[in-house]
Biopython code that builds the backbone (N, CA, C, O; Angstrom):
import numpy as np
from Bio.PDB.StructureBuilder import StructureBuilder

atoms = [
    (1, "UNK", "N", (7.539, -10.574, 9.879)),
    (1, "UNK", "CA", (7.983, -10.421, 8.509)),
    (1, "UNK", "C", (6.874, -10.918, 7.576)),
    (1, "UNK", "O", (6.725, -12.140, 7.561)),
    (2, "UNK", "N", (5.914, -10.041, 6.641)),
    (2, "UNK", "CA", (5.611, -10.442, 5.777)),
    (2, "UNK", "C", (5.856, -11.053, 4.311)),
    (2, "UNK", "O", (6.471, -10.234, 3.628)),
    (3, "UNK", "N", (5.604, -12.088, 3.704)),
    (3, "UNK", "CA", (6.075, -11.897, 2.397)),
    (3, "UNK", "C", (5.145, -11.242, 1.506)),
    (3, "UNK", "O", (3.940, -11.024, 1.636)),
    (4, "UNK", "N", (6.069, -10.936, 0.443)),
    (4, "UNK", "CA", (5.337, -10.561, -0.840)),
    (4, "UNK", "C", (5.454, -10.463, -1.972)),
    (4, "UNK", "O", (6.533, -10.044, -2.392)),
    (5, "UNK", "N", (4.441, -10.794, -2.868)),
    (5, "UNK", "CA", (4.815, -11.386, -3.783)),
    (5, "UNK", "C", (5.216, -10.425, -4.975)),
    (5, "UNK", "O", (5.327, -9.201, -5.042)),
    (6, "UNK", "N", (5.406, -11.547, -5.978)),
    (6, "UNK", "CA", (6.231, -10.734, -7.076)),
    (6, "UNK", "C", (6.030, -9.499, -7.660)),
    (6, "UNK", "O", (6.931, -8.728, -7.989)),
    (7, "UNK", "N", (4.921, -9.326, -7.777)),
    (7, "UNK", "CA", (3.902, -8.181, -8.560)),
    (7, "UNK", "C", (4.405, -6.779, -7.500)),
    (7, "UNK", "O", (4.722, -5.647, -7.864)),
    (8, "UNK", "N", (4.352, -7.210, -6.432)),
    (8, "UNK", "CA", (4.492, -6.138, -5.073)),
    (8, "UNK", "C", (5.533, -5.402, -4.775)),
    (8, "UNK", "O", (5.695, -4.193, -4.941)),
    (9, "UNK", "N", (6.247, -6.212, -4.316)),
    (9, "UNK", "CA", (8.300, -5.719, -4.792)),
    (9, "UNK", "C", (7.982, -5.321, -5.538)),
    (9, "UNK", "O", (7.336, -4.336, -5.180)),
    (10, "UNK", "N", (7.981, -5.450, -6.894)),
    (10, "UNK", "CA", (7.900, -5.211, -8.363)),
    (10, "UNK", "C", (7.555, -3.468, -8.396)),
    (10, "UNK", "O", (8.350, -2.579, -8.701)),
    (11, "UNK", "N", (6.341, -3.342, -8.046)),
    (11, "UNK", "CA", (5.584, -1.969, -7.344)),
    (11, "UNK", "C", (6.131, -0.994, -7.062)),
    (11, "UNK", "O", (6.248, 0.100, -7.613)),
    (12, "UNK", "N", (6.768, -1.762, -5.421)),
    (12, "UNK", "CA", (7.653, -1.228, -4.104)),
    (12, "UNK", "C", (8.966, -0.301, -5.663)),
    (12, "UNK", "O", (9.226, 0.883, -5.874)),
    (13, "UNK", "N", (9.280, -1.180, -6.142)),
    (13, "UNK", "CA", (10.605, -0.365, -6.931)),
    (13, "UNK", "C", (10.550, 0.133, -8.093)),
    (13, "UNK", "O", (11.573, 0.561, -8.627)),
    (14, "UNK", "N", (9.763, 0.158, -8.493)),
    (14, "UNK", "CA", (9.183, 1.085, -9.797)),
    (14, "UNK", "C", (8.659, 2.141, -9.116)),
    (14, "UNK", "O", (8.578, 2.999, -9.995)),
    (15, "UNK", "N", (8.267, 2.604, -8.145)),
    (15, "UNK", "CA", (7.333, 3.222, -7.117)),
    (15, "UNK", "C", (8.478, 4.698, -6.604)),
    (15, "UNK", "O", (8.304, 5.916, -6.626)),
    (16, "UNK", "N", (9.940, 3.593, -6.067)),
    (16, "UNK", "CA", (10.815, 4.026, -5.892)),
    (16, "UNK", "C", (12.143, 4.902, -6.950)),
    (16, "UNK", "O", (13.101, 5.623, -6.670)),
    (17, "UNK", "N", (11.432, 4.248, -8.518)),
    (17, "UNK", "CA", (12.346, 4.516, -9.678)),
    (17, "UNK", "C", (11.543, 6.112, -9.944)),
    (17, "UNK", "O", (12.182, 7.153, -10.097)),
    (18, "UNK", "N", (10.567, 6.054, -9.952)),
    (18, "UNK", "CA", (9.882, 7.446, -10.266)),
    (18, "UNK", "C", (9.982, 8.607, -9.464)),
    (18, "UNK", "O", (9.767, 9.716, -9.953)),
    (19, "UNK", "N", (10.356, 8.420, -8.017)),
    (19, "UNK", "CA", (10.856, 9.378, -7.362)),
    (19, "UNK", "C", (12.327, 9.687, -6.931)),
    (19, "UNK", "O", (12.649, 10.382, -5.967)),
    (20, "UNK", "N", (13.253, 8.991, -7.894)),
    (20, "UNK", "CA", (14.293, 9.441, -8.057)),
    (20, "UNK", "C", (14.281, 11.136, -9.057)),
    (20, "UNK", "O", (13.453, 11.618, -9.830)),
    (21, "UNK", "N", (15.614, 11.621, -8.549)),
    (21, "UNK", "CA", (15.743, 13.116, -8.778)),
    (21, "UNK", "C", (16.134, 13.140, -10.419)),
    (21, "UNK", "O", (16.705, 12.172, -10.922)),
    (22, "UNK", "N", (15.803, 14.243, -11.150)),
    (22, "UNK", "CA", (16.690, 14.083, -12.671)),
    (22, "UNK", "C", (18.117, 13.831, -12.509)),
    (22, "UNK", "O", (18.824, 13.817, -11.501)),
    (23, "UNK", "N", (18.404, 13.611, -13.908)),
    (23, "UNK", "CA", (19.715, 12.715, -13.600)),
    (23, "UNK", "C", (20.891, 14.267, -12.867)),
    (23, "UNK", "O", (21.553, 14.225, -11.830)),
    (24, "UNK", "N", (20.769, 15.502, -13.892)),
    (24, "UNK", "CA", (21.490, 16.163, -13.225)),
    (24, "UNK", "C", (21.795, 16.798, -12.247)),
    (24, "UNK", "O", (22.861, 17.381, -12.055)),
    (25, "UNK", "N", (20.359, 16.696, -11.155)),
    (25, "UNK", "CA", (20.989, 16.906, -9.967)),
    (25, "UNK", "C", (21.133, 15.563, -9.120)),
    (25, "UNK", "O", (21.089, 15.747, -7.904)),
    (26, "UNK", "N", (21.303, 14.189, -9.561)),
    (26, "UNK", "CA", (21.790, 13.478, -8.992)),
    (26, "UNK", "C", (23.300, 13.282, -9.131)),
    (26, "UNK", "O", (24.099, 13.080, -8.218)),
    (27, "UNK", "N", (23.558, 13.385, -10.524)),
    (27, "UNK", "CA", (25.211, 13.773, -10.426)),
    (27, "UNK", "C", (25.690, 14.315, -9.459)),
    (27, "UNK", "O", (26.457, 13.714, -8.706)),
    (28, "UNK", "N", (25.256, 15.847, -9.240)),
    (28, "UNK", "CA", (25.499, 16.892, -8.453)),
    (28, "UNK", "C", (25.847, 16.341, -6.794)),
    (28, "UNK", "O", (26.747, 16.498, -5.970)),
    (29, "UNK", "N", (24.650, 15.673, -6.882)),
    (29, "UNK", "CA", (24.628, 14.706, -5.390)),
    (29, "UNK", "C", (25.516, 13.698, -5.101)),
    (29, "UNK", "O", (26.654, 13.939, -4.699)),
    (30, "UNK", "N", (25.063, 12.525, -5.282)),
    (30, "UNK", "CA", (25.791, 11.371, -5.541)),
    (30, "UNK", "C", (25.871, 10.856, -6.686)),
    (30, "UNK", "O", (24.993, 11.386, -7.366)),
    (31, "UNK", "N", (26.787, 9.653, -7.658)),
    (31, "UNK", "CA", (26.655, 9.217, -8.435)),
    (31, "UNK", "C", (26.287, 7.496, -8.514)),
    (31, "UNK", "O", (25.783, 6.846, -9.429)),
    (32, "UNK", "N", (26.670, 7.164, -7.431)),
    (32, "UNK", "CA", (25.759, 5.811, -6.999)),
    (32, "UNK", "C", (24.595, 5.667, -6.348)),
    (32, "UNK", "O", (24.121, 4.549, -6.148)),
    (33, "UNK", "N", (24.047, 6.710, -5.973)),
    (33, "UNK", "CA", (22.093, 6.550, -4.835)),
    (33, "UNK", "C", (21.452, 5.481, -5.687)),
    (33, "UNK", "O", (20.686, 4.774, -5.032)),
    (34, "UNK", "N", (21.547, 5.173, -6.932)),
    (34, "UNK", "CA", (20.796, 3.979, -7.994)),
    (34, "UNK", "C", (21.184, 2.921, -7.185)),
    (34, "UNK", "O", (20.390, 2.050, -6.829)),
    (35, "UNK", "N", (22.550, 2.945, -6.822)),
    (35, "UNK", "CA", (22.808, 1.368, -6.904)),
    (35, "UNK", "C", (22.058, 0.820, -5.922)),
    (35, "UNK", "O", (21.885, -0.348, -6.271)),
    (36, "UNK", "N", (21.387, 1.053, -4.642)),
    (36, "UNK", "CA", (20.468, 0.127, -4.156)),
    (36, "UNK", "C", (19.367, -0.362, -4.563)),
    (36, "UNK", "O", (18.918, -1.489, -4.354)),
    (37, "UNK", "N", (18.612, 1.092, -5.569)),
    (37, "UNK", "CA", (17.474, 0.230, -6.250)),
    (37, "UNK", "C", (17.864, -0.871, -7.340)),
    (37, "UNK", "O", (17.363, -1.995, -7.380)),
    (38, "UNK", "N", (18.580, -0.510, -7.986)),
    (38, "UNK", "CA", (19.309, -1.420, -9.135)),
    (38, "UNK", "C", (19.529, -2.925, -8.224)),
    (38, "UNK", "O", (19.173, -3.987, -8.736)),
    (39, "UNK", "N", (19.951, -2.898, -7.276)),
    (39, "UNK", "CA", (20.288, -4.217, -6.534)),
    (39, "UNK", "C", (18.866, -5.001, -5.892)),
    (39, "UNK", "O", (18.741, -6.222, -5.796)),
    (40, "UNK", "N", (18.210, -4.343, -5.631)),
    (40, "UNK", "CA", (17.199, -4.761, -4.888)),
    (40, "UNK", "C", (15.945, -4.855, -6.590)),
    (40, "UNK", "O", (14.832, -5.380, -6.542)),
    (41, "UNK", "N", (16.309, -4.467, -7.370)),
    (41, "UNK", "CA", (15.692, -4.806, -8.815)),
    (41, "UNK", "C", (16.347, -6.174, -9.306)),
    (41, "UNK", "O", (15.670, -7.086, -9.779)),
    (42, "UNK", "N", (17.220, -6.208, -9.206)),
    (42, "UNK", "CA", (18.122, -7.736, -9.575)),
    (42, "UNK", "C", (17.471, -8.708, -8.870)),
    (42, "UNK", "O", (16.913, -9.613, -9.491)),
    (43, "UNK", "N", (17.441, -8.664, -7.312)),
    (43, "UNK", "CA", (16.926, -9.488, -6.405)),
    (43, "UNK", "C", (15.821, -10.504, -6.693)),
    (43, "UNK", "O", (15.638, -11.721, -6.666)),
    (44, "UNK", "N", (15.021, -9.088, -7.056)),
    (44, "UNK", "CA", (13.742, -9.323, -7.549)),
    (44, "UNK", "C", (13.375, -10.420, -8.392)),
    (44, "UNK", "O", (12.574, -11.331, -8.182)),
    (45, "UNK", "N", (14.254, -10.124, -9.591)),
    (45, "UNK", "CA", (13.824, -11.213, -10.798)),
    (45, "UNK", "C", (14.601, -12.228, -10.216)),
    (45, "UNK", "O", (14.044, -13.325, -10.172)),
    (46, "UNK", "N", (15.674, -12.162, -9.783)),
    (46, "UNK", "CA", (16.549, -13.879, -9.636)),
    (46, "UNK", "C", (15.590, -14.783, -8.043)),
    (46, "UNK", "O", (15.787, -15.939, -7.670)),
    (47, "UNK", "N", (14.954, -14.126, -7.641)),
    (47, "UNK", "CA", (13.973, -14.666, -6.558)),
    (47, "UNK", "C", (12.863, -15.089, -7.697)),
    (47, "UNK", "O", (12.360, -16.210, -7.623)),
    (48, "UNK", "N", (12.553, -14.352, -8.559)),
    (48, "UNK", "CA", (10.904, -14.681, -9.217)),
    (48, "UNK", "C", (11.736, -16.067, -10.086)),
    (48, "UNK", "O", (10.924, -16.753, -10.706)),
    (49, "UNK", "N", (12.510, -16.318, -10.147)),
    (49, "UNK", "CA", (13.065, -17.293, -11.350)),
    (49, "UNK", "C", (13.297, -18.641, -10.099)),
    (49, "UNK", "O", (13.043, -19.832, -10.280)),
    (50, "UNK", "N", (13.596, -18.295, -9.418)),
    (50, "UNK", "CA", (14.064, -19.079, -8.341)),
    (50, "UNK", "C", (12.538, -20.025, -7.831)),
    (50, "UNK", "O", (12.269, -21.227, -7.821)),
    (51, "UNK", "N", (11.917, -19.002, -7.514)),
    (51, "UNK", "CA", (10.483, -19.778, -7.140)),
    (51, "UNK", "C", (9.623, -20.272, -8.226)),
    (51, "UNK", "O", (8.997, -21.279, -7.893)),
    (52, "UNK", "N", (9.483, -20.012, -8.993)),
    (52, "UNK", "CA", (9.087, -20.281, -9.972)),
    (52, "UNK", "C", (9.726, -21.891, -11.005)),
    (52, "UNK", "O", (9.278, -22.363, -12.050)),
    (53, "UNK", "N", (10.765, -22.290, -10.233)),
    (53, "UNK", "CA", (11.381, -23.525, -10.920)),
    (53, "UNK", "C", (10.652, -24.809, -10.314)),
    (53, "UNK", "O", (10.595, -25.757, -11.097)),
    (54, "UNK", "N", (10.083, -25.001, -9.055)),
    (54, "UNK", "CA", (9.648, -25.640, -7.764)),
    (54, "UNK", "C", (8.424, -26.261, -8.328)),
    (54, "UNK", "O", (8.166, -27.465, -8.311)),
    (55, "UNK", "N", (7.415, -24.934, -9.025)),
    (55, "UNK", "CA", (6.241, -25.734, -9.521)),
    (55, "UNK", "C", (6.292, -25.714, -10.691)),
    (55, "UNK", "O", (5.161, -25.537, -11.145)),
    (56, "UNK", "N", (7.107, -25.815, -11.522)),
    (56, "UNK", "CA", (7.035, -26.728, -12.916)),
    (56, "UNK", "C", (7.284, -28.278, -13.080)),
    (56, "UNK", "O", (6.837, -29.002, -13.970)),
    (57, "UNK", "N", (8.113, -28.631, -12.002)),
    (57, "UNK", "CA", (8.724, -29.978, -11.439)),
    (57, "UNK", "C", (7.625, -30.436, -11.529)),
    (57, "UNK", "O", (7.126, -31.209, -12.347)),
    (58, "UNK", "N", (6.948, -29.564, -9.995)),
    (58, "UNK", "CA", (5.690, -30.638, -9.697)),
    (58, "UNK", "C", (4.522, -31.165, -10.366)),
    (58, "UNK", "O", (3.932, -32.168, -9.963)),
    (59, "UNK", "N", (4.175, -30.479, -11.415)),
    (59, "UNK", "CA", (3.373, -30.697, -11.932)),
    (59, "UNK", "C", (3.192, -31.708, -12.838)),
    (59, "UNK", "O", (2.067, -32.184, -12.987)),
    (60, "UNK", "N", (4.607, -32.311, -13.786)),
    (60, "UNK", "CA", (4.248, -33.712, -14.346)),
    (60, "UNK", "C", (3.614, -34.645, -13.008)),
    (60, "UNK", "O", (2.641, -35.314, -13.356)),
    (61, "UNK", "N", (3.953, -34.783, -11.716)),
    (61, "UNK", "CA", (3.351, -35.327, -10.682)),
    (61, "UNK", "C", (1.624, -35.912, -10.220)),
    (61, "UNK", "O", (0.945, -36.894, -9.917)),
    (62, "UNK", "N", (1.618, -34.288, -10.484)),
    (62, "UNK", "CA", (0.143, -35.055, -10.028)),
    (62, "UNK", "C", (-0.538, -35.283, -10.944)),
    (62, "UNK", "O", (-0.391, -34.871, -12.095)),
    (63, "UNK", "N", (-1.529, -36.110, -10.439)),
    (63, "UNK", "CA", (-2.569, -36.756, -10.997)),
    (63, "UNK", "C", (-3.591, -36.232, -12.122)),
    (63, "UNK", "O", (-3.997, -36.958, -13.030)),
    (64, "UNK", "N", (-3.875, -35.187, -11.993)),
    (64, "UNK", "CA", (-4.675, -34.775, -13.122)),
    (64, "UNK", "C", (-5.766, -34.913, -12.985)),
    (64, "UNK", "O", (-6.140, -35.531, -11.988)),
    (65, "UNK", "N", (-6.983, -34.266, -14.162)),
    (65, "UNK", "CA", (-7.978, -33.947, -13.548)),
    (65, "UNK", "C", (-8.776, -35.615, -13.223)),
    (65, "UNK", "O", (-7.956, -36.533, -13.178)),
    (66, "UNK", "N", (-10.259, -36.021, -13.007)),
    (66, "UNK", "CA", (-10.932, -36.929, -12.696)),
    (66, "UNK", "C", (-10.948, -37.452, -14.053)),
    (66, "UNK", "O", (-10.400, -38.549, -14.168)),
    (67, "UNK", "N", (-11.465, -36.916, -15.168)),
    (67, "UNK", "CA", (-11.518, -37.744, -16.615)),
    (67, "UNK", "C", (-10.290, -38.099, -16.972)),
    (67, "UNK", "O", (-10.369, -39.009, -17.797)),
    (68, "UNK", "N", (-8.417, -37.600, -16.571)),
    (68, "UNK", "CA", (-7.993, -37.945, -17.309)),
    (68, "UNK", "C", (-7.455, -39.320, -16.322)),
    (68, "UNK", "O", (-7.025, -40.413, -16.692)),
    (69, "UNK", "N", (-7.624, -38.895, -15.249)),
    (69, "UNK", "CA", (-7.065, -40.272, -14.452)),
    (69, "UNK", "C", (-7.955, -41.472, -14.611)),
    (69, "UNK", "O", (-7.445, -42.554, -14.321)),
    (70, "UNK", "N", (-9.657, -41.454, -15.173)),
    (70, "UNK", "CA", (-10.359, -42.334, -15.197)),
    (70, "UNK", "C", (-9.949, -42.826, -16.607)),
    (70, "UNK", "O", (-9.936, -44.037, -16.827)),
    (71, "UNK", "N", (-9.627, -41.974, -17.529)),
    (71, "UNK", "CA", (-9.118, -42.288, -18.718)),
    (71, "UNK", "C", (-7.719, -43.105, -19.149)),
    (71, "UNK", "O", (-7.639, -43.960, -20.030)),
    (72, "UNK", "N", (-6.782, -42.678, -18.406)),
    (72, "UNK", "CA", (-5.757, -43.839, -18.163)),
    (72, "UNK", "C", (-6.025, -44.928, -17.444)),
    (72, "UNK", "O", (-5.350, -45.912, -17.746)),
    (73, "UNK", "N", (-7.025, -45.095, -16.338)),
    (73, "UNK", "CA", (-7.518, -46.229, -15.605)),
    (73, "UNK", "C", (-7.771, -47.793, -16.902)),
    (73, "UNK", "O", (-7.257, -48.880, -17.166)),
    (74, "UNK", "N", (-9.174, -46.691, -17.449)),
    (74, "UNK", "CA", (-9.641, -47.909, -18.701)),
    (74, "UNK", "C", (-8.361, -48.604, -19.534)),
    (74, "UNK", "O", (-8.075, -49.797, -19.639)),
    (75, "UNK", "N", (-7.840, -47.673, -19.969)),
    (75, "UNK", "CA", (-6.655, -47.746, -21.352)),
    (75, "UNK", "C", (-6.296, -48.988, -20.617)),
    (75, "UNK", "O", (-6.961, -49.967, -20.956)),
    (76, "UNK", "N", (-5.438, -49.176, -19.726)),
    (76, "UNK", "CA", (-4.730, -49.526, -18.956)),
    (76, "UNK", "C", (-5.806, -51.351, -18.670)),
    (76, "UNK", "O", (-5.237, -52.398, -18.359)),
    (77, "UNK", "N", (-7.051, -51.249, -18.849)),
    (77, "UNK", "CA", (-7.505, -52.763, -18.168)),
    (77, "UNK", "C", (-8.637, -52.611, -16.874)),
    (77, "UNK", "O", (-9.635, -53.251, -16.543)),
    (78, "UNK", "N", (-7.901, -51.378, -16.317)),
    (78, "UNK", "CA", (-8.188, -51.230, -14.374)),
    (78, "UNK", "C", (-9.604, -50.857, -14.434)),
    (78, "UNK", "O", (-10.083, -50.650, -15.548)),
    (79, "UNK", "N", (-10.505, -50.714, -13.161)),
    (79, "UNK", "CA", (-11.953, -50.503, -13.321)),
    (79, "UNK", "C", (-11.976, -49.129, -13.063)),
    (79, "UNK", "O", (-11.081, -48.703, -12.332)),
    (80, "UNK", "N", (-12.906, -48.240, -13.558)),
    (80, "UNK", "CA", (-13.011, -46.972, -13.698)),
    (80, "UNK", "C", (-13.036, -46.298, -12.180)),
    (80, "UNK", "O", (-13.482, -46.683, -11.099)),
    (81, "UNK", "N", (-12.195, -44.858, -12.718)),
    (81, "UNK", "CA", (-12.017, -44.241, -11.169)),
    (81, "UNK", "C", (-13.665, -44.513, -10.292)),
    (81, "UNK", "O", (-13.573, -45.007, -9.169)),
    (82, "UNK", "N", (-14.700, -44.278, -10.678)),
    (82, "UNK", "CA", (-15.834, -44.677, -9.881)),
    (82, "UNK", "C", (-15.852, -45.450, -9.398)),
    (82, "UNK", "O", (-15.881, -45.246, -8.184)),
    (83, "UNK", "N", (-15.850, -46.942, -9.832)),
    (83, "UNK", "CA", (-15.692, -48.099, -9.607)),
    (83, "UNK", "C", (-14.834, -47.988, -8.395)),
    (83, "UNK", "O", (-15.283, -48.368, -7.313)),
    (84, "UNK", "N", (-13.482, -47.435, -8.506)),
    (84, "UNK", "CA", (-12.760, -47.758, -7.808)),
    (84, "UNK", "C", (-12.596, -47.014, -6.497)),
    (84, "UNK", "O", (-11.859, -47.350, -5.571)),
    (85, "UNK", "N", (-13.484, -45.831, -6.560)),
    (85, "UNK", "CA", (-14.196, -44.782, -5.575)),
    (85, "UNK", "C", (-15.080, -45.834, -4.564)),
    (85, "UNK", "O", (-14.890, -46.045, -3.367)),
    (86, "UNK", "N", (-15.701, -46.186, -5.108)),
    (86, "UNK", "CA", (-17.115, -46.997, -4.607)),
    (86, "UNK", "C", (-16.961, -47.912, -3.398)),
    (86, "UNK", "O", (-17.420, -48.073, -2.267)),
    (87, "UNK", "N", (-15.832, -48.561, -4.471)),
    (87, "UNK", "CA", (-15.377, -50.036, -3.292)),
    (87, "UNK", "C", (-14.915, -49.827, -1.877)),
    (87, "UNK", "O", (-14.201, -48.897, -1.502)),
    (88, "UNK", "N", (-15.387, -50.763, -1.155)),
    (88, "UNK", "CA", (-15.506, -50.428, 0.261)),
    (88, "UNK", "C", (-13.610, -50.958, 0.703)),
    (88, "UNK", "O", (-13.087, -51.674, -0.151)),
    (89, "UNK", "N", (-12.929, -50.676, 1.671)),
    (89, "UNK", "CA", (-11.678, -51.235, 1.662)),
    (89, "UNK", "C", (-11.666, -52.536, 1.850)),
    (89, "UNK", "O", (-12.662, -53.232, 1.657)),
    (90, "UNK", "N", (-10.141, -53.151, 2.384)),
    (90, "UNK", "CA", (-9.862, -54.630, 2.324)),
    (90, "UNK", "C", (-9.920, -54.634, 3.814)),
    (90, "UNK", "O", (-9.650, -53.745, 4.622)),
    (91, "UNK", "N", (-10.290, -55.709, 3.954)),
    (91, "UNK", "CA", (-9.644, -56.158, 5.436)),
    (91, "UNK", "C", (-8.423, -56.511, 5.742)),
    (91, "UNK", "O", (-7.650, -57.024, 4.933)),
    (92, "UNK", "N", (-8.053, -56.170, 7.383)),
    (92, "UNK", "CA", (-6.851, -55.873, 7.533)),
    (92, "UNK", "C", (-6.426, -56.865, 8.563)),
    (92, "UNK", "O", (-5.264, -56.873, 8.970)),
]
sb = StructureBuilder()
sb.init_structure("model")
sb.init_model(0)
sb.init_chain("A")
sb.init_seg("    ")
for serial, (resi, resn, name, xyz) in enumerate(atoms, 1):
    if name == "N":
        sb.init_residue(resn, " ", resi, " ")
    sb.init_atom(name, np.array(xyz, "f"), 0.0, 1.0, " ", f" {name:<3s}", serial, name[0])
structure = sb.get_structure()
């Protein structure tokens, strides 16, 4: 099973919307053949909303780039991320 991403599905069913028949000989035919693309179009966005909640969380988290973490270091008193790069560990 591969995944794939949003843009792709996305593709896959727009791909699939254009080779649907005009509407009046789909009447003629069936009047629900839509409803799978229509469902598998729903899917779509409530998956892209879904994954998409995961890394907004994370991101107040980390650390940030090297200037801004050396930059809260100073504010703060502490010796600069270099400084604190440098130092060899503690003994254990």
């Amino acid at each position: 099973m591969t995944s794939e991403s949003y843009a792709e599905s996305l593709e896959e069913v727009l791909k699939a919307a254009r080779n649907v028949e005009p509407a009046a000989k789909q009447a003629a035919e069936k009047s629900d053949s839509r409803e799978p693309l229509l469902r598998a179009a729903a899917l779509v966005a409530i998956l892209s909303l879904v994954g998409s909640s995961d890394e907004r969380a994370s991101l107040g988290r980390q650390l940030g780039s090297a200037w801004s973490q050396d930059h809260r270091r100073t504010r703060m008193g502490q010796p600069s991320l270099m400084e604190s790069r440098q130092k060899r560990s503690t003994w254990r």
